[in-house]
NULO-535249 format. One record per atom (N, C-alpha, C): residue in one letter; x, y, z. Coordinates in steps of 0.05 Angstrom, whole numbers, padded with zeros to 5 digits, always signed. Example, Ala and Ser with C-alpha at 12.3 -4.5 7.8 and 13.67 -1.06 7.14 Angstrom:
a+00264-00114+00156
a+00246-00090+00156
a+00264-00066+00156
s+00257-00045+00142
s+00273-00021+00143
s+00258+00001+00157
This chain:
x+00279+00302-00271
x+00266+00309-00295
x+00241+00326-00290
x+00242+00340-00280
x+00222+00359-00266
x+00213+00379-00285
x+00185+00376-00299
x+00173+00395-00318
x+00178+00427-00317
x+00183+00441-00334
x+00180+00463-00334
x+00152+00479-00331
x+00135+00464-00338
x+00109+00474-00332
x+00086+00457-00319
x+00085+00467-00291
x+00068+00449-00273
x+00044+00451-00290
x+00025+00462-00303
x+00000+00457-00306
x+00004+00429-00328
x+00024+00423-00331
x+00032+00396-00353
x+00026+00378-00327
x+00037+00370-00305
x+00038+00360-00293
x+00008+00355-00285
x-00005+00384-00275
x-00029+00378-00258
x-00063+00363-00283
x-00050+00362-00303
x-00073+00347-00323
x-00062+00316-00326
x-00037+00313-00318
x-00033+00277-00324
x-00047+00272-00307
x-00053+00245-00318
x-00068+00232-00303
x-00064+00209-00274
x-00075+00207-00259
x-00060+00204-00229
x-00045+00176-00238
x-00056+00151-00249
x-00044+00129-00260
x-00009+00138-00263
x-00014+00162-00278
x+00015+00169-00298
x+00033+00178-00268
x+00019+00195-00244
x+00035+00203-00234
x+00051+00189-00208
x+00021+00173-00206
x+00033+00139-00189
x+00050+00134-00202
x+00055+00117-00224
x+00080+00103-00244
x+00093+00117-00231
x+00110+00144-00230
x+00125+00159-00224
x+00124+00156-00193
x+00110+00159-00183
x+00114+00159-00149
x+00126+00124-00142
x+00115+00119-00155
x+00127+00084-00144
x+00159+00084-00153
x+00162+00089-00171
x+00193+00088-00178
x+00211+00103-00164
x+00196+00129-00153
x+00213+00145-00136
x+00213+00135-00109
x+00193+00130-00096
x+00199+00119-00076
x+00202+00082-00074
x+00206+00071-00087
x+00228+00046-00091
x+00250+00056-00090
x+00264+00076-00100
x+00289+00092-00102
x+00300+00100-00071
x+00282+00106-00068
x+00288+00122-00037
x+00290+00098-00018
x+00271+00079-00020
x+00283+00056-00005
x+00306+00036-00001
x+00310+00041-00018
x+00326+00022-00032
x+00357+00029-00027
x+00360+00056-00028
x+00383+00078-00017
x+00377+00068+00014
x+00356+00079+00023
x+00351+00074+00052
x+00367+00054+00067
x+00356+00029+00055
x+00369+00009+00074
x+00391-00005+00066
x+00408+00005+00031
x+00427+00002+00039
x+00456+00019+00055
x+00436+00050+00059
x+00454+00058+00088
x+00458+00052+00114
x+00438+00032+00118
x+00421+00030+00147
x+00428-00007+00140
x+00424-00021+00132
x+00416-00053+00135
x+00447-00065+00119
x+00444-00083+00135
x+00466-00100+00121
x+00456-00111+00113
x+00473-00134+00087
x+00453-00166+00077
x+00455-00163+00045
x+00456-00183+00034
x+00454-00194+00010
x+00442-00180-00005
x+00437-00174-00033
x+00413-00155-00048
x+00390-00172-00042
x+00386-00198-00042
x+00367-00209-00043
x+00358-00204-00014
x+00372-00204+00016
x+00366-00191+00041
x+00356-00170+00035
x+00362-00150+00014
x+00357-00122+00020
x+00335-00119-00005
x+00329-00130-00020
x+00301-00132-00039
x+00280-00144-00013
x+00281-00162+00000
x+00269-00173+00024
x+00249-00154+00035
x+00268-00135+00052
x+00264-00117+00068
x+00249-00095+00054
x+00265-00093+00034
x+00240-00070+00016
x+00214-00071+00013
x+00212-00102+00006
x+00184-00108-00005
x+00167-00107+00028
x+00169-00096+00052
x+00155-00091+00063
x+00152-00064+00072
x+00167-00052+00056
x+00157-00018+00062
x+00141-00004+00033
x+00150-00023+00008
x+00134-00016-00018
x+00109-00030-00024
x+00109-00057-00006
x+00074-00077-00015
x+00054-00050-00009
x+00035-00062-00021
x+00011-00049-00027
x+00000-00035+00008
x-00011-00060+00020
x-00015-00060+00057
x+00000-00039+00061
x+00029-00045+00055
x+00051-00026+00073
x+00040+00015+00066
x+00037+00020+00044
x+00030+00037+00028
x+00002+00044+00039
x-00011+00029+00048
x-00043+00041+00049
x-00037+00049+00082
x-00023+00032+00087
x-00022+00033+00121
x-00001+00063+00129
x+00010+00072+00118
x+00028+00095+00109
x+00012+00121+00103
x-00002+00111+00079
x-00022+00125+00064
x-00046+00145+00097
x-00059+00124+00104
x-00079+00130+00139
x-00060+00149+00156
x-00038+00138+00153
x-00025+00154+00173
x-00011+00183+00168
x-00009+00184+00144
x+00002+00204+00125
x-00011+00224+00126
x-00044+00226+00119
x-00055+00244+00099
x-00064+00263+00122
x-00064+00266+00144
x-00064+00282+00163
x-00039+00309+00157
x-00019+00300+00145
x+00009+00324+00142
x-00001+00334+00110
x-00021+00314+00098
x-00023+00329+00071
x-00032+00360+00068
x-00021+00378+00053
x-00031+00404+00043
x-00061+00395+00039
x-00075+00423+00026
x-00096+00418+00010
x-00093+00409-00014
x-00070+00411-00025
x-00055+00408-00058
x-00046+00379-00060
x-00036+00361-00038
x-00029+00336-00037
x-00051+00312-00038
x-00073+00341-00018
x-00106+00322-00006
x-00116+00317-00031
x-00115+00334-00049
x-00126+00336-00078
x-00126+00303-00099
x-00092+00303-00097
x-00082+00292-00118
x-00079+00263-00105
x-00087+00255-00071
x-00089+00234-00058
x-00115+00226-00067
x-00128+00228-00065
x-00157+00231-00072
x-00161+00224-00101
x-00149+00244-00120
x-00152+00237-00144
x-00142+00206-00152
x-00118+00203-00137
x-00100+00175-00144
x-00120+00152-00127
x-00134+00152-00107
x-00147+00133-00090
x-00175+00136-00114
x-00189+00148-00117
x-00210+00147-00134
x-00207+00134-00164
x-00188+00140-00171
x-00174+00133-00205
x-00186+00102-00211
x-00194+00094-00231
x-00206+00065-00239
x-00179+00042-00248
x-00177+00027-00230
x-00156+00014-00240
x-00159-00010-00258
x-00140-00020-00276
x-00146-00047-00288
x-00138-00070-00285
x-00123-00070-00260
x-00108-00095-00257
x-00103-00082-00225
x-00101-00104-00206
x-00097-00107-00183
x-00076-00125-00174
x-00058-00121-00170
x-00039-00145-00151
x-00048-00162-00148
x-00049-00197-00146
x-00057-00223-00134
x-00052-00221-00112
x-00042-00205-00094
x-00027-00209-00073
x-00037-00177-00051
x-00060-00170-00065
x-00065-00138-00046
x-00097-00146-00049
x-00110-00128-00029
x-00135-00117-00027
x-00142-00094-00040
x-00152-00093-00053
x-00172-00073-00072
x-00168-00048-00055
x-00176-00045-00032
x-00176-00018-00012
x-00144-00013-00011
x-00133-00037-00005
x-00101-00031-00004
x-00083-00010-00028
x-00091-00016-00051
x-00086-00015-00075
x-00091+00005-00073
x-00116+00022-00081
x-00127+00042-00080
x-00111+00069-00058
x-00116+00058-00034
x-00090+00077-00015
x-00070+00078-00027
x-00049+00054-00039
x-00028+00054-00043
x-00019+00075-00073
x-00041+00072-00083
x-00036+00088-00115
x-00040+00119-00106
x-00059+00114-00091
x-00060+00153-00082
x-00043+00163-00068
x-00023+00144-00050
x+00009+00152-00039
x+00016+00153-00054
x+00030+00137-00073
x+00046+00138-00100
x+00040+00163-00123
x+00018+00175-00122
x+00003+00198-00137
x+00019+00222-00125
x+00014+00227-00095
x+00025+00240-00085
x+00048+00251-00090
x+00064+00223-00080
x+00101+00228-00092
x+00108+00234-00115
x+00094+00225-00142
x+00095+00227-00163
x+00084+00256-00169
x+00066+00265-00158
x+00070+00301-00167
x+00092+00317-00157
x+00098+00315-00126
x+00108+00323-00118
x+00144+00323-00131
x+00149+00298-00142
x+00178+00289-00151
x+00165+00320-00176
x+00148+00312-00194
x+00156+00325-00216
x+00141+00358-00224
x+00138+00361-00193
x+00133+00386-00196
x+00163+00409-00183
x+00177+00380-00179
x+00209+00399-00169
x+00206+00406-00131
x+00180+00396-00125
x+00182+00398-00087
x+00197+00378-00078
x+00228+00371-00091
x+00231+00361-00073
x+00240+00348-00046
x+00244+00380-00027
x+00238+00384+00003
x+00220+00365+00010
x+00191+00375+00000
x+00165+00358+00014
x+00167+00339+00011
x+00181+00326-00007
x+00173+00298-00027
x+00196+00279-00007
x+00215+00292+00007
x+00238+00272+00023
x+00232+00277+00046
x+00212+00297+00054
x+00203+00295+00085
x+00177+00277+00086
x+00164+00275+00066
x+00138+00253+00066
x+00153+00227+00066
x+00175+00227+00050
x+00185+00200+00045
x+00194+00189+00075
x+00207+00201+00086
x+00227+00197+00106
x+00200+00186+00137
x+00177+00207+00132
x+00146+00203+00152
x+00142+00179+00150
x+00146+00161+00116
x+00131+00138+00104
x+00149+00122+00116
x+00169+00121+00116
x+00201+00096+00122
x+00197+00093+00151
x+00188+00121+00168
x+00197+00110+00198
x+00162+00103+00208
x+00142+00109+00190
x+00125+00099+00201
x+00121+00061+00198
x+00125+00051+00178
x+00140+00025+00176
x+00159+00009+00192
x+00175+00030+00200
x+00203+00015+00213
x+00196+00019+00247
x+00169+00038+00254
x+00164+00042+00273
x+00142+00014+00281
x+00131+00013+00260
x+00107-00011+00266
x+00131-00039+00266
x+00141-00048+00257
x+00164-00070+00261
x+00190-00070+00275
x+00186-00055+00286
x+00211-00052+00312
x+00201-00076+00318
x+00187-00086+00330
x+00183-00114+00350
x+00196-00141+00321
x+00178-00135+00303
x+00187-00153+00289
x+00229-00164+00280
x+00233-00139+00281
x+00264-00131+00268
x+00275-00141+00294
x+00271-00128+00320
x+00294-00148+00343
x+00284-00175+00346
x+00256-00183+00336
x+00247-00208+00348
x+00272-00230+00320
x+00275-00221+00296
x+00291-00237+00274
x+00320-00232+00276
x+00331-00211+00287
x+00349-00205+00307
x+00363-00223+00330
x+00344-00227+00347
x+00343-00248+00373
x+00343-00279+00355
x+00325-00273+00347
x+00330-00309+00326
x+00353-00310+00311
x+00373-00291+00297
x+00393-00304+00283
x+00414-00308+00302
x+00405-00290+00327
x+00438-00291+00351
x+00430-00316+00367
x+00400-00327+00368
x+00402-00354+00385
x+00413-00378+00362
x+00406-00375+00342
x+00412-00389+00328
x+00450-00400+00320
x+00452-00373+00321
x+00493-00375+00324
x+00505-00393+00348
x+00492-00381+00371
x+00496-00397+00391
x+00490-00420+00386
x+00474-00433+00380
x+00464-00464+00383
x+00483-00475+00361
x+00498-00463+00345
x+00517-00476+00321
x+00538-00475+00328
């Protein structure tokens, strides 16, 4: 649903374009690992919720904004600065903040029609995640195959 006229886009407000970036990239994950992961939906809602939590996003976010344009730097910025009204029970305020200005990002980018940039940022965000939990993923790995054995 990609606007016909970016300057519509570039006056929403970053809130509006997070909304949008979170849904697109829940989308993209979600596709992700059920090409890649086996397991139950409830296995595979699991696994999501550690590449979409807030942490996961800010920690993405640090590592990210080095590949940003000046046009991404903008609207990261805009979305990290934005006044929020509600915070997750379950995130840090700084977390949040990173995480909405990732989600800002995606969310212009989805609806300004880039989206080349918008699946090569996505794709930076998934393996920077799946890079930090390699140890974790064979260590739960190794535990379900000792576990077979012992049954």
């Amino acid at each position: 649903m990609p606007f016909k006229n970016n300057q519509e886009v570039r006056f929403m407000q970053p809130s509006v374009l997070a909304y949008m970036g979170d849904a697109v990239f829940d989308l993209f994950i979600r596709e992700r690992l059920i090409k890649n992961r086996k397991g139950t939906s409830h296995d595979l809602h699991i696994y999501a919720t550690d590449y979409v939590k807030a942490s996961s996003q800010a920690f993405i976010s640090k590592n990210l904004h080095k590949l940003f344009t000046e046009e991404e730097a903008y609207y990261f910025r805009r979305g990290r600065n934005t006044k929020s009204t509600t915070v997750p029970k379950h995130a840090e305020i700084q977390d949040y903040k990173y995480a909405t200005a990732f989600e800002t990002v995606l969310g212009f980018l989805y609806l300004t029609n880039q989206h080349d940039r918008l699946k090569y940022l996505m794709e930076q965000a998934a393996l920077i995640i799946e890079t930090q939990e390699e140890g974790s993923i064979k260590n739960e790995k190794e535990e379900q195959d000792t576990n077979k054995q012992s049954h």
